[in-house]
C-alpha positions in Angstrom: -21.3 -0.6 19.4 -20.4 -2.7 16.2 -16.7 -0.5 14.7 -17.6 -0.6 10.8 -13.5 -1.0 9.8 -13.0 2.1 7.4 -11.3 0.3 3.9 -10.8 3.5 2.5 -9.4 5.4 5.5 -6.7 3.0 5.7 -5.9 2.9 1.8 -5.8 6.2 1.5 -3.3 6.5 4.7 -0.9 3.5 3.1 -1.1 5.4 0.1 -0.2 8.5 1.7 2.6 7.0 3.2 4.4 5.5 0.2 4.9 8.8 -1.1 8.3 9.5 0.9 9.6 5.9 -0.5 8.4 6.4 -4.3 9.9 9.8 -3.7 13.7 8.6 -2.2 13.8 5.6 -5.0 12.7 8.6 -7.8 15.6 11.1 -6.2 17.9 8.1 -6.5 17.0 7.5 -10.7 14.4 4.8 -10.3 10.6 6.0 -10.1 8.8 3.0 -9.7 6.8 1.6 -12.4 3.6 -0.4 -13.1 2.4 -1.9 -15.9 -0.6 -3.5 -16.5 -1.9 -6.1 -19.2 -5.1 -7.1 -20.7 -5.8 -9.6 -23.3 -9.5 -9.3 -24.5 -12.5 -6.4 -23.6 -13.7 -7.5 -20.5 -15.5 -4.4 -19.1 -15.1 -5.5 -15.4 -11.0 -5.8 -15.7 -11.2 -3.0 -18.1 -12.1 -1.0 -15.0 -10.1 -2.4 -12.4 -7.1 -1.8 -14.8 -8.2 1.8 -15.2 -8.8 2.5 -11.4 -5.1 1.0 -11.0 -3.8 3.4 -13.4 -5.3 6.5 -11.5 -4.2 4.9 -7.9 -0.6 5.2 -9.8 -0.8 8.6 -11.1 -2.4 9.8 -7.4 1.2 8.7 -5.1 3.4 9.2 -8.3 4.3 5.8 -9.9 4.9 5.4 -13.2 1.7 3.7 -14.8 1.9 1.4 -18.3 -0.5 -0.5 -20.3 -0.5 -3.0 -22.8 -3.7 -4.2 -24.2 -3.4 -7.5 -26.5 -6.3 -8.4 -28.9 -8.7 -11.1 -26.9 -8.5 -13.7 -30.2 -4.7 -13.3 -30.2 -2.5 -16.5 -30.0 -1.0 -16.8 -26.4 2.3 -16.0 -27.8 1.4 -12.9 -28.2 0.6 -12.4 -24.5 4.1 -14.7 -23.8 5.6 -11.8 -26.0 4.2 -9.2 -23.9 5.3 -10.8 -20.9 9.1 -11.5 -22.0 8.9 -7.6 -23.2 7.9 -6.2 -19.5 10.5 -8.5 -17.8 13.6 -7.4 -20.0 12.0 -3.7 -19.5 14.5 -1.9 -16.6 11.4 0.8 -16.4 8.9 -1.7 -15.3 9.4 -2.7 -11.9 6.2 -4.7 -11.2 3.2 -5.5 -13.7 0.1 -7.6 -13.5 -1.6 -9.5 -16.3 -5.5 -8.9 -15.1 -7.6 -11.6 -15.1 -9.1 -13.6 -16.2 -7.4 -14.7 -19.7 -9.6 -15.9 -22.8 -10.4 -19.6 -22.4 -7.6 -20.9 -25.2 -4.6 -19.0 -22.5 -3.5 -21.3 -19.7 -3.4 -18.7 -17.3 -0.9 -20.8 -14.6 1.3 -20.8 -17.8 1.2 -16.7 -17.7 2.3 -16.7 -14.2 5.3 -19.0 -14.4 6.4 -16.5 -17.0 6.4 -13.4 -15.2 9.6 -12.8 -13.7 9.5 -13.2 -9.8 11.6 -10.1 -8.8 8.1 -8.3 -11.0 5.8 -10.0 -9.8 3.7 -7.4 -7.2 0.5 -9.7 -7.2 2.7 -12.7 -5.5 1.2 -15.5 -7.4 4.7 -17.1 -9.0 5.2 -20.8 -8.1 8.4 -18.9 -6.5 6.7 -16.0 -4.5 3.9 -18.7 -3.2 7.1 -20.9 -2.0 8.8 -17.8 -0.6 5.3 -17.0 1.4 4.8 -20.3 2.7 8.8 -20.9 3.9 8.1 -17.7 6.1 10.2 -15.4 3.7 8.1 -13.5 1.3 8.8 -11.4 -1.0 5.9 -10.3 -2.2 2.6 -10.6 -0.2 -0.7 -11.5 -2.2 -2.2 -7.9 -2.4 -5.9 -9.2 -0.6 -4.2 -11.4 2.0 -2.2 -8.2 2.8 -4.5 -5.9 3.0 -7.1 -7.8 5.2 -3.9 -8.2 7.8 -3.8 -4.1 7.5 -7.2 -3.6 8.3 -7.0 -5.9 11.3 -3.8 -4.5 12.1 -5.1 -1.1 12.2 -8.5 -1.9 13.8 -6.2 -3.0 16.8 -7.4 -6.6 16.3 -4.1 -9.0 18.1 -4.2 -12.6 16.5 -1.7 -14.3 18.8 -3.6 -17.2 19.8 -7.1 -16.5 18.4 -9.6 -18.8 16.2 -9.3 -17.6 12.5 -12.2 -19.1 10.2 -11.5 -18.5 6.1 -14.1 -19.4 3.9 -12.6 -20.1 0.5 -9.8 -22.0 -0.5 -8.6 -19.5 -3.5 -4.8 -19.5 -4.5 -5.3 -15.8 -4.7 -7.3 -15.2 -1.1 -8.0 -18.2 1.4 -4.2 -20.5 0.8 -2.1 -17.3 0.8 -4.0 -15.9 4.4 -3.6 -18.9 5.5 -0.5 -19.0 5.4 0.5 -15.6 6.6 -2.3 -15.9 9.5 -0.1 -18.9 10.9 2.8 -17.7 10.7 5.2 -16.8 13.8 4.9 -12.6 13.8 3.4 -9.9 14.9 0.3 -9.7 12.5 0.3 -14.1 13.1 0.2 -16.5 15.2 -3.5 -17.5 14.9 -4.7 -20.7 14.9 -6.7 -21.0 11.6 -9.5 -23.0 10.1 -10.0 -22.9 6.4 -13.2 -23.8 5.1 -15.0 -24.2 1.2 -17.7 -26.3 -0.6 -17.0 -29.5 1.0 -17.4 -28.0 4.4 -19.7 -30.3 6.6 -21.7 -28.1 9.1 -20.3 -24.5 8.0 -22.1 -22.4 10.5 -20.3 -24.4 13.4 -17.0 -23.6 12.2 -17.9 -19.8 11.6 -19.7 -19.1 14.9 -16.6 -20.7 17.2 -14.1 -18.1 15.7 -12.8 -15.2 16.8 -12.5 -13.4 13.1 -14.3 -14.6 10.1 -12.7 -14.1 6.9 -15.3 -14.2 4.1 -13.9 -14.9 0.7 -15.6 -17.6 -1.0 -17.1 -15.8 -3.7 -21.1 -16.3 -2.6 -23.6 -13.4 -1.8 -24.5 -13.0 1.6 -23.7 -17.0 2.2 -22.6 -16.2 5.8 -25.2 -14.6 8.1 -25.5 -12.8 11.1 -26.7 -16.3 12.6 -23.4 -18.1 11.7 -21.4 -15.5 13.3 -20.2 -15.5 17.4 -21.0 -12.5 19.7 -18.2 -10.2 19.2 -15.8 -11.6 16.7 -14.5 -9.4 14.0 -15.6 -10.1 10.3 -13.6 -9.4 7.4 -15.5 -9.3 4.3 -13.6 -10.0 0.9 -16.3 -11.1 -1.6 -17.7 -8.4 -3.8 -20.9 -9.8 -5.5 -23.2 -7.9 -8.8 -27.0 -9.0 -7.1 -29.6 -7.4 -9.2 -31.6 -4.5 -7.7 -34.6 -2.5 -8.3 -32.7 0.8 -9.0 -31.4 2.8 -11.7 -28.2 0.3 -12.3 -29.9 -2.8 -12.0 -27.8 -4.1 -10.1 -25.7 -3.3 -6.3 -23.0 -4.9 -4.6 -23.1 -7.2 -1.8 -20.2 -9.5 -0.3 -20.0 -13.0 1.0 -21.9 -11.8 4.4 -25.2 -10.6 5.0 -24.5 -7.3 6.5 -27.2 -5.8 8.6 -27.6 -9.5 10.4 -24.2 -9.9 10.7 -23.2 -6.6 12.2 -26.1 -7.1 14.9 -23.1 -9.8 16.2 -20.4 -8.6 15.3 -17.2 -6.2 17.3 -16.2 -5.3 13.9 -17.0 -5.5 10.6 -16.3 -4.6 7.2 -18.7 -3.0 4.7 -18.7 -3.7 1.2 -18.0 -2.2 -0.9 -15.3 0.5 0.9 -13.9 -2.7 2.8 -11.4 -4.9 1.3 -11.2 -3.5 -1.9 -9.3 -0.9 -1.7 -6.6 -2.1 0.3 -6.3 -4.3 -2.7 -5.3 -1.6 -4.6 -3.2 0.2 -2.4 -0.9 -3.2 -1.0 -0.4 -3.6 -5.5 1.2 -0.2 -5.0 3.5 -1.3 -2.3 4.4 -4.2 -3.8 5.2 -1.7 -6.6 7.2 0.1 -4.5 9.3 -2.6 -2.7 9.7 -4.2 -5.9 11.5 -1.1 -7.1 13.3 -0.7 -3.9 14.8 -4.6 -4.3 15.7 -4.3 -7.9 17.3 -1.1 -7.6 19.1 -1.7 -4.0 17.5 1.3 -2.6 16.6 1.0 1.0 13.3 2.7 2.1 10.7 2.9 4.6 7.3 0.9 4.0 4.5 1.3 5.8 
């Protein structure tokens, strides 16, 4: 029987878990805080930003927001930026994207300081994560290695197929897959647009890693008997009901679970172990600044 890989089970245990930590680091004058930072009205990041503001007040981080007028100049944002780095109460932040069109958005992220930056995309933290010695990890790349850690799933040695190449997903995973640890050691494929014969490289691996951004591109056809699929995309399809609309991922569920020894749904997969790994990035980014040792799940 197929395991359907619980996202929120696991969330909600990480997050249950940080407590002692945001707890020691608050006892020893130094609650962590977040801060968050959106240029511009988009209603999709206006609710991711607002779901990360309740994760916060849920485990007992300290939650900010700065909002910055969509038409402004960028150096309004590089203002912002400059601000939350020199603030001592903001341990971590994230500027959501995406950016207007006239922002260079890898400009934004060479400006966040390093030691702040919990989503691990700094030309620093990406050379940190690729030498072996992260500081942060990428919150998605992070959480798909919990849900495989927790699912019981051992890498060492298996055939790891990403689809999608994103700095934010497929390179970071990468990376970490390969590496020489526990929650490593795969051997690991990455595939993307340019990929001749996709369905070979999907159906030889052990786990799938769908993150390229496409509904339902990889069906149950594509995938081997038994390996374990971890779905990242999240995909607005329309639908004949009240919303108009329903989410799908990057795999075609029904098919693929007919194949697969473990799966993950969407939504309730991926996604919230987004969410929870920004809050321990929070967390350990307080711990580092502050020299306060504590224990991470």
């Amino acid at each position: 029987m197929t395991e359907i890989i619980d996202g929120n089970a696991v969330a909600s245990e990480i997050r249950d878990n940080l407590t002692d930590a945001i707890e020691t680091l608050a006892d020893a004058g130094s609650r962590p805080g977040l801060a968050t930072v959106l240029m511009g009205d988009d209603p999709a990041s206006q609710t991711y930003v607002n779901m990360k503001q309740r994760d916060c007040e849920e485990v007992g981080i300290e939650s900010h927001h700065v909002d910055v007028a969509g038409d402004a100049p960028p150096e309004t944002l590089y203002d912002t930026i400059a601000d939350l780095n020199a603030d001592p109460e903001i341990h971590g932040y994230i500027v959501q994207a995406p950016v207007p069109d006239h922002v260079d958005y890898r400009e934004v992220i060479r400006r966040v300081d390093p030691a702040k930056d919990v989503d691990g995309f700094h030309p620093e933290n990406v050379g940190r994560l690729v030498a072996g010695d992260a500081r942060f990890r990428p919150c998605t790349p992070h959480g798909v290695q919990k849900l495989l850690e927790d699912a019981a799933i051992d890498l060492e040695g298996k055939d790891v197929t990403i689809v999608g190449r994103s700095d934010i997903v497929g390179k970071p995973l990468a990376n970490l897959l390969i590496q020489k640890a526990d929650d490593g050691n795969a051997t690991v494929t990455v595939c993307h647009s340019r990929t001749t014969d996709l369905a070979a490289k999907t159906r030889g691996a052990d786990v799938v890693v769908a993150a390229a951004g496409a509904p339902e591109l990889i069906d149950g056809s594509m995938i081997g008997d038994g390996a374990v699929v971890i779905d990242v995309g999240v995909n607005r399809v329309d639908a004949d009901n009240e919303k108009g609309y329903e989410l799908v991922g990057d795999v075609e569920f029904e098919s693929a679970k007919e194949r697969a020894s473990a799966i993950t749904p969407v939504p309730g997969g991926v996604g919230p172990m987004t969410r929870a790994m920004l809050l321990y990035n929070t967390v350990k980014a307080a711990s580092l600044q502050n020299g306060v040792d504590v224990d991470l799940p």
